[in-house]
C-alpha positions as CSV (number, residue, x, y, z in Angstrom):
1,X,12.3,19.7,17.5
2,X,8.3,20.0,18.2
3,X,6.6,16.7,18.6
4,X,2.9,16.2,17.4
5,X,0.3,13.7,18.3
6,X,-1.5,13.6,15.4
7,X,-5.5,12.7,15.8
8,X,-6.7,9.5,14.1
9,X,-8.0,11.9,11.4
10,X,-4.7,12.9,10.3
11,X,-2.2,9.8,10.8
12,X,-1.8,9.4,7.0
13,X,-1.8,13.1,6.2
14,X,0.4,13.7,2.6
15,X,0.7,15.9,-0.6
16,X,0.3,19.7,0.2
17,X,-1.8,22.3,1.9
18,X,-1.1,26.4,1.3
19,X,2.1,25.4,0.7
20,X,2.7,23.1,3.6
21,X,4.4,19.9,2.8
22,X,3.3,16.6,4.9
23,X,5.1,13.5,3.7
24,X,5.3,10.3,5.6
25,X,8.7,8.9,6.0
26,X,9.8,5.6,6.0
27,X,10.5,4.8,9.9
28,X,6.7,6.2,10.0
29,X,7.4,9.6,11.1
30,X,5.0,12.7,9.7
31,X,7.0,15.5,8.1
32,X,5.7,19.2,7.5
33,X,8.1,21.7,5.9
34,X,7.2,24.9,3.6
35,X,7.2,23.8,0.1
36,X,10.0,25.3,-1.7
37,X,9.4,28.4,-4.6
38,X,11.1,27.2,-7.3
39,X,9.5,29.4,-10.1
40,X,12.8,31.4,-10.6
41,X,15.5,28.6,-10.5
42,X,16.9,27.9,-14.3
43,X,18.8,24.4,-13.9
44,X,22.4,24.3,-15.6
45,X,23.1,21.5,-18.2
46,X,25.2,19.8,-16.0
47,X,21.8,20.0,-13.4
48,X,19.4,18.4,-15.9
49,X,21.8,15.3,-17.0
50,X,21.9,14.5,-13.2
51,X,18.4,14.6,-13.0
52,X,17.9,12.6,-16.3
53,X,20.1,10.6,-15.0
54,X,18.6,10.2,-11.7
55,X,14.7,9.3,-13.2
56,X,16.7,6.4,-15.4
57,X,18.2,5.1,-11.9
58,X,14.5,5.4,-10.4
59,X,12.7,4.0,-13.6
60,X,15.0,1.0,-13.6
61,X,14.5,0.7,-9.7
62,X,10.9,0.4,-10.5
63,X,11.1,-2.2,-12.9
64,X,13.7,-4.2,-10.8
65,X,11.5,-4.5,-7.9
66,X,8.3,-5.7,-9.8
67,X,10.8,-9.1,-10.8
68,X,11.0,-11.5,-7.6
69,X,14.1,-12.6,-8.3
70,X,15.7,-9.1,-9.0
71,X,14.2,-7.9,-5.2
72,X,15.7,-10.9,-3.9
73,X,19.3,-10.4,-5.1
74,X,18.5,-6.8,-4.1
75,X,17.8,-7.5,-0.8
76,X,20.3,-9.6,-0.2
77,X,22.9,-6.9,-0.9
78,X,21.3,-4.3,1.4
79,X,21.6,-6.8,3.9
80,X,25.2,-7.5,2.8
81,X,25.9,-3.6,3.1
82,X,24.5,-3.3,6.2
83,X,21.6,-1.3,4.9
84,X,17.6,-1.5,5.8
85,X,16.9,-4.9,3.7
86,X,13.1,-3.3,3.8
87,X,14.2,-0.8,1.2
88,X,14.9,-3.0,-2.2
89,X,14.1,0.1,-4.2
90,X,16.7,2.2,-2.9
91,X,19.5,-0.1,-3.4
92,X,18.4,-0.6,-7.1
93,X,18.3,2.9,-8.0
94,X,21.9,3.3,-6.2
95,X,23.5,0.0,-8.0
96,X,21.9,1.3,-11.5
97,X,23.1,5.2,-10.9
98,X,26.7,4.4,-9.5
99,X,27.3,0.7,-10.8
100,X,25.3,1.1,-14.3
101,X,24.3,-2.4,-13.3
102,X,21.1,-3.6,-15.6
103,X,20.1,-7.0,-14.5
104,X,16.6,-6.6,-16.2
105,X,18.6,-6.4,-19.7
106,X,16.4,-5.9,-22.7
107,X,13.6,-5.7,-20.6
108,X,14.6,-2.2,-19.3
109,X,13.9,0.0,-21.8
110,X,14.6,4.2,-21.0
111,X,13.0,6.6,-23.0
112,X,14.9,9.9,-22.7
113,X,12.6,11.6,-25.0
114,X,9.6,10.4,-23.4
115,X,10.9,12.1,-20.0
116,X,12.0,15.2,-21.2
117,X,8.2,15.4,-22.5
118,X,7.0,14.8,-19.6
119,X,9.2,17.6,-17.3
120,X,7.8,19.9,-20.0
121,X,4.4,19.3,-19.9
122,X,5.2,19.4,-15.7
123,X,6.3,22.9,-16.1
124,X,4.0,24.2,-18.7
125,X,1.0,23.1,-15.9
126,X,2.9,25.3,-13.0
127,X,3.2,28.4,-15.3
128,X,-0.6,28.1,-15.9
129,X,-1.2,27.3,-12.3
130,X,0.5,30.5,-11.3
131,X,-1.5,32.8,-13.4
């Protein structure tokens, strides 16, 4: 694996250049990788209720985090599992995906509809930007 000393410049580098993707990971490691062509891939049904599924799990994860006490009993189980007790958001979205665990109650609230907009508008913008 090629190791880069980044200059000053470029130690936060993200996002995408000619279809280069530089992403900061979260032991503070720089990633570049070619961004993947996805233009031709048609998702199965099966596909797109994981991925629904998967922006409700990251949604609620958002929403858990913002309450104090919510991070706090999240944090307290990644250090329970043995996980990186840094990383609240990733055991949210897990315990909401696997465990359908909603300790925000009411104050979650999912709008499928609203997403499904919002994937369509997301690809109506890349068929323009191709053209």
């Amino acid at each position: 694996m090629a190791k880069v000393r980044f200059h000053p410049l470029f130690e936060h580098l993200r996002g995408t250049i000619k279809g280069m993707v530089f992403r900061l990971s979260h032991n503070g490691k720089i990633s570049a990788y070619l961004s993947p062509d996805m233009s031709q891939v048609s998702w199965s049904q099966a596909q797109d209720a994981h991925r629904e599924r998967m922006a409700e799990a990251w949604a609620y994860a958002s929403a858990a985090i913002k309450d104090p006490d919510i991070r706090e009993i999240y944090i307290q189980m990644a250090i329970e599992q043995k996980k990186n007790e840094n990383r609240p958001f990733d055991m949210a979205a897990s315990d909401y995906f696997h465990n359908h665990n909603n300790l925000l109650g009411d104050k979650f609230q999912w709008d499928v509809d609203l997403y499904r907009a919002k994937v369509e508008n997301r690809k109506e913008r890349m068929r323009k930007k191709r053209w």
